[in-house]
N, C-alpha and C positions, 0 to 999 in steps of 0.2 A: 141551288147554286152555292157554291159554298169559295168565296172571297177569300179565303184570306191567305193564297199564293198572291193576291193581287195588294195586297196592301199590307207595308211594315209594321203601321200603327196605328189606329183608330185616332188616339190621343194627342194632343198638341204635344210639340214635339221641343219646343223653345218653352220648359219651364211647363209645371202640371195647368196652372191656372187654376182660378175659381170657376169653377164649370156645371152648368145647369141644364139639364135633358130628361128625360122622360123614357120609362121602364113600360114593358108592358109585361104584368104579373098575374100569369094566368092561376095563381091562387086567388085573384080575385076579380080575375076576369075584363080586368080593365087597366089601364095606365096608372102609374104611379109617379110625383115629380121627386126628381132624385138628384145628386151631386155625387161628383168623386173626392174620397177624404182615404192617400196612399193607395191601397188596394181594394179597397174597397166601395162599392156602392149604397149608398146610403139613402133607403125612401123618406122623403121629407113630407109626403100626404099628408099626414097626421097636422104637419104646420101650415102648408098653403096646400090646398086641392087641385091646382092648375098652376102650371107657367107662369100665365096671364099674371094671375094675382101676386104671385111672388117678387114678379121685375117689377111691379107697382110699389112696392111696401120698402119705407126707409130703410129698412134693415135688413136688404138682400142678404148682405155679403156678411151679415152678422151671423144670419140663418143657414147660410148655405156651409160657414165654415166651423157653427157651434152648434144647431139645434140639434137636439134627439131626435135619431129616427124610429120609425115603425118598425125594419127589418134592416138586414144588410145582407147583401150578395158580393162573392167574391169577386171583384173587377173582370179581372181575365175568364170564370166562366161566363158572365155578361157577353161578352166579346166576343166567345168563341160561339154564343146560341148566336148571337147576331148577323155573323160573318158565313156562319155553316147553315144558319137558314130554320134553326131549330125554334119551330113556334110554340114548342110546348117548355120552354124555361124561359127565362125571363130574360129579354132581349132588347135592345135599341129601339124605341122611337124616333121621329122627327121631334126635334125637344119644343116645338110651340102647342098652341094645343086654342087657344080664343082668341090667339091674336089674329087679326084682320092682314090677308098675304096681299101686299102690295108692292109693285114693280116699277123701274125708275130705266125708260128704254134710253138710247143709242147717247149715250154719254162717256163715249169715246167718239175720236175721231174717225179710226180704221173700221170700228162697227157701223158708225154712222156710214160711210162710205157702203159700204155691203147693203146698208137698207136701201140704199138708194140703186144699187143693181140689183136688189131685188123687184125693186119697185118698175124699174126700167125692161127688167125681164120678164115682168107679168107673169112672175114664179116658174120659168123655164128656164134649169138651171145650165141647159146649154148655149144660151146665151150669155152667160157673166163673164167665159173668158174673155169676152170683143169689150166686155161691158167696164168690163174692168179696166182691159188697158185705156179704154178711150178717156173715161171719169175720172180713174187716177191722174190721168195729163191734165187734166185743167181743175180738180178741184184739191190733188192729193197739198200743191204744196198752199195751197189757200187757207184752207181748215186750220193746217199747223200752227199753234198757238194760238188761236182766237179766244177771248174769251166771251163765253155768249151773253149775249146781249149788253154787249159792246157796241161802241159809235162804229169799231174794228169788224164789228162784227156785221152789222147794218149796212157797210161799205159793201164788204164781200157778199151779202145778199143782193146788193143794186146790179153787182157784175156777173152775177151768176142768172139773175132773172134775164139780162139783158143779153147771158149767153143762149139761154133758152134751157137751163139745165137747173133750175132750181123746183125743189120737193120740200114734202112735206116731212121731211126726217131731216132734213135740214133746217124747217124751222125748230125742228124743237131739238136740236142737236145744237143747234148756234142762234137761236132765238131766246126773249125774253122766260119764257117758258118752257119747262122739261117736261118730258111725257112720262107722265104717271098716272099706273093704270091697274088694274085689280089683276094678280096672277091666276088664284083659283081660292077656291071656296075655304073657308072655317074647318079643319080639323082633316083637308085633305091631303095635306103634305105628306107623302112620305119618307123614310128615314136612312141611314146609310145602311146598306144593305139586302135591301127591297128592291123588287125589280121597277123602272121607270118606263113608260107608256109612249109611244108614237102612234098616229093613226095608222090603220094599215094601207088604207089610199095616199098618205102620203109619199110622192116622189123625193123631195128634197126638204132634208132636216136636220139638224144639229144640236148638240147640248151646247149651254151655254152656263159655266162656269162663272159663281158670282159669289163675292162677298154678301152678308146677308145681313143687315141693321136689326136690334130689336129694340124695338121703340113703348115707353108707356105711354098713360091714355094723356098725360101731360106732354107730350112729343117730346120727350128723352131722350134719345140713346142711350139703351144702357148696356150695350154688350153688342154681340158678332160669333156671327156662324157662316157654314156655306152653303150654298145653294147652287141645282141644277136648276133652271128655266129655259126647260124641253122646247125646245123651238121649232114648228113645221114652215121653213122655209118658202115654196111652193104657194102655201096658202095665203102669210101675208104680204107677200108681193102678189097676189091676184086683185089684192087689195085689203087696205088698210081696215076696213069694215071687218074682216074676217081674223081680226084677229084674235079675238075668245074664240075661235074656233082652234086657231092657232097655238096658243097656250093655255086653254084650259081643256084638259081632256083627264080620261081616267089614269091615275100615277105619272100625270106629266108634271109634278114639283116635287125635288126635295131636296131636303132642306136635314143639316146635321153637320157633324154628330152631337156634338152639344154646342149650347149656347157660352161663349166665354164672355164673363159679367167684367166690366170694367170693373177694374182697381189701381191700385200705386202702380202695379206692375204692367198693365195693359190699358192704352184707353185708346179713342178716338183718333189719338195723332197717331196710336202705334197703327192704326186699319189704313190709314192714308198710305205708310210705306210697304204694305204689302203684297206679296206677287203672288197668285194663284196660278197650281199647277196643273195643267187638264193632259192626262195618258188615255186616248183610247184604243183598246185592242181589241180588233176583232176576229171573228170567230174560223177567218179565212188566214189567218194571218199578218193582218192588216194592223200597222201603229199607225198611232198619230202624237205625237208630242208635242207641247204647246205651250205658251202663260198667257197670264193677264196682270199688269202692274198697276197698282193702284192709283200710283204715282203720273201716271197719263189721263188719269179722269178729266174730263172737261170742267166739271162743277164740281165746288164742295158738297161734302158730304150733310152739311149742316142744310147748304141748298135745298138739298133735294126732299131732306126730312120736315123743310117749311113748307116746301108743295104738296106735300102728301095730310100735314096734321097742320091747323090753324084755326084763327075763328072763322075759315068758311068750311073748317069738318073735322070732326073730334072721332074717336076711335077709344069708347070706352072702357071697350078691353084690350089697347094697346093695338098695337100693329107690326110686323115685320117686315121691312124692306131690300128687297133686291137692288141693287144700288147698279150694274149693268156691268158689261163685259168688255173687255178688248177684244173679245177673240171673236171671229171670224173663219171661220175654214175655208180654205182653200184649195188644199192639197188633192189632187186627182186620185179616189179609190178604185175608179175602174177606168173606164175611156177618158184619153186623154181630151179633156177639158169638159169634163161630168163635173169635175169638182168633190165635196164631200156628201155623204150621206150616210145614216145609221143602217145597220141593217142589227137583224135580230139576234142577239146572243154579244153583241157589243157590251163590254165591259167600261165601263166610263168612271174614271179614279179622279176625283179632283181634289186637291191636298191644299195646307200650307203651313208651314212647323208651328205658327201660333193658336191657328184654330182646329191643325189636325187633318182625321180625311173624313172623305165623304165616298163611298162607293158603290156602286148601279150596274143593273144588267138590265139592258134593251130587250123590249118585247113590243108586242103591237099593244096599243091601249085595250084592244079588244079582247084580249088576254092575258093582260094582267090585274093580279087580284081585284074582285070589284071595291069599292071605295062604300064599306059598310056600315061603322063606328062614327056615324054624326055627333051634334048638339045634342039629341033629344037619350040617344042612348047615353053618352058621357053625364050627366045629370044623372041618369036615373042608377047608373052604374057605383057614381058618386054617394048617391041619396042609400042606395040597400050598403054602403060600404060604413054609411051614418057618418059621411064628410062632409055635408053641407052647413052643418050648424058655426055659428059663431067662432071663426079664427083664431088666436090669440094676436097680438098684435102687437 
């Protein structure tokens, strides 16, 4: 598949950033950590071996903006192997690589609403038109402004239990506690570019467009990317238990295009004001246009990164956090009040001029590329490259 009628610019688009991602350089048969410096890509292996270890070390942005590299590749062919699909030069990864993918669900209102017709629908998506309008009346203007776990908040649970309509996405949407919860395995993510995975039994599913935290093993924040978390609809409205069924499957995460490492010019408070912009087209001729603003989130962002990393669970090599969505589909692609759904050859673009884009082509999980390159190879790929010894620091 070859992307790039689909997207203007891989790269952040408000100013280059300091930007951290990851090559895969089939001169050496395995990933390289790399940054952009002008036009060029520049491997930093030589200096940290992994992601992981770099967002850990005082001197990111010292390394990222001065260290010598091993090689350099001209930006734009970069781009163009990534985009056009070419696995034999040297192309895009997902830029984590040992961080731990953790997920932060229904911390919007308008999402939370949707789990709960999901919930209600026992994953039959022709029930959410009825579901919707009826749930919207009594809980749409409730939600509005709560903040969770609030006395505000606590109220509106008393009147909602007492309507007989309160759920478990409601508590952790407007409760003391946010649902966080493991997206998919160590070194499975993939990258802009790469096709992303649905099961092929699923009926009803959607990407789910997300800001994406990366966190050291000290619970940091130290940068932002984006993230799709593949969501099979269907399955967790049949119930909450099936949710790693739900989102962990083969190429249901990714995550790109690079990581942008906080500085003077970008931090924390600049990801609060930011709108994510999700296009999908599909292969029938089907749009869908959409955002997500960051600025509606329920909970800080600081919030959600205490419930994931504390003293009751450390993450040694750091972790990356999907921080959740506004978005919701609704929009009728076939019978009126189907609702949405992916089908195959769905192109899915999700942008934002500070972190750039991230772009995917829908397939069934069942075929798309198998998920080959673990832990055990990365090490050993590392070790014959003679990268494991002693860092400079």
């Amino acid at each position: 598949m070859d992307y790039r009628r689909h997207v203007r610019t891989v790269l952040p688009e408000a100013g280059p950033g300091t930007l951290l991602g990851r090559v895969f350089d089939p001169e050496e048969r395995g990933p390289s950590v790399v940054t952009v410096r002008g036009d060029r890509v520049v491997d930093l292996t030589a200096v940290a071996s992994t992601t992981s270890e770099l967002l850990d070390r005082p001197d990111v942005l010292a390394v990222l903006r001065d260290a010598e590299g091993r090689k350099e590749w001209p930006l734009q062919e970069v781009l163009d192997a990534t985009l056009s699909g070419d696995a034999s030069s040297p192309h895009l990864l997902a830029p984590i690589d040992l961080q731990v993918i953790k997920a932060a669900g229904v911390t919007f209102a308008k999402s939370m609403i949707e789990r709960v017709i999901e919930e209600r629908a026992k994953g039959d998506a022709t029930k959410a038109l009825e579901l919707r309008s009826r749930i919207d009346t009594v809980l749409g203007g409730a939600l509005r402004g709560v903040k969770p776990g609030s006395p505000e908040a606590e109220e509106v649970k008393r009147i909602l239990l007492a309507e007989g309509l309160w759920s478990q996405y409601l508590e952790v949407g407007i409760g003391p506690d946010p649902e966080i919860f493991t997206k998919a395995p160590v070194l499975s993510a993939v990258g802009t570019g790469q096709p992303i995975g649905v099961l092929e039994r699923s009926t009803w599913n959607n990407p789910e467009p997300e800001v994406v935290l990366a966190v050291t093993s000290d619970g940091r924040p130290v940068g932002a990317t984006l993230g799709n978390d593949v969501n099979l609809r269907d399955f967790e409205g049949r119930s909450a238990l099936l949710l790693t069924e739900a989102k962990d499957n083969n190429a249901s995460c990714a995550i790109g295009p690079f990581i942008r490492v906080f500085d003077a010019e970008f931090g924390i408070d600049d990801v609060r004001r930011l709108t994510v912009s999700l296009h999908v087209d599909g292969p029938e001729g089907f749009t869908l246009r959409d955002s997500s603003s960051m600025s509606e989130m329920s909970r800080e962002l600081e919030e959600l990164v205490s419930h994931a990393w504390g003293s009751h669970h450390r993450y040694p090599d750091g972790f990356v956090l999907f921080t959740g969505t506004l978005f919701a589909p609704t929009q009728d692609r076939d019978e009126p009040g189907s609702g949405f759904t992916h089908r195959t050859g769905d192109i899915v673009t999700i942008s934002t001029p500070a972190l750039g884009t991230l772009v995917n082509e829908v397939m069934s999980a069942e075929a798309a590329p198998d998920w080959r390159f673990g832990i055990r190879e990365l090490i050993a790929n590392l070790a014959g490259r003679g990268l494991l010894g002693d860092a400079p620091r």
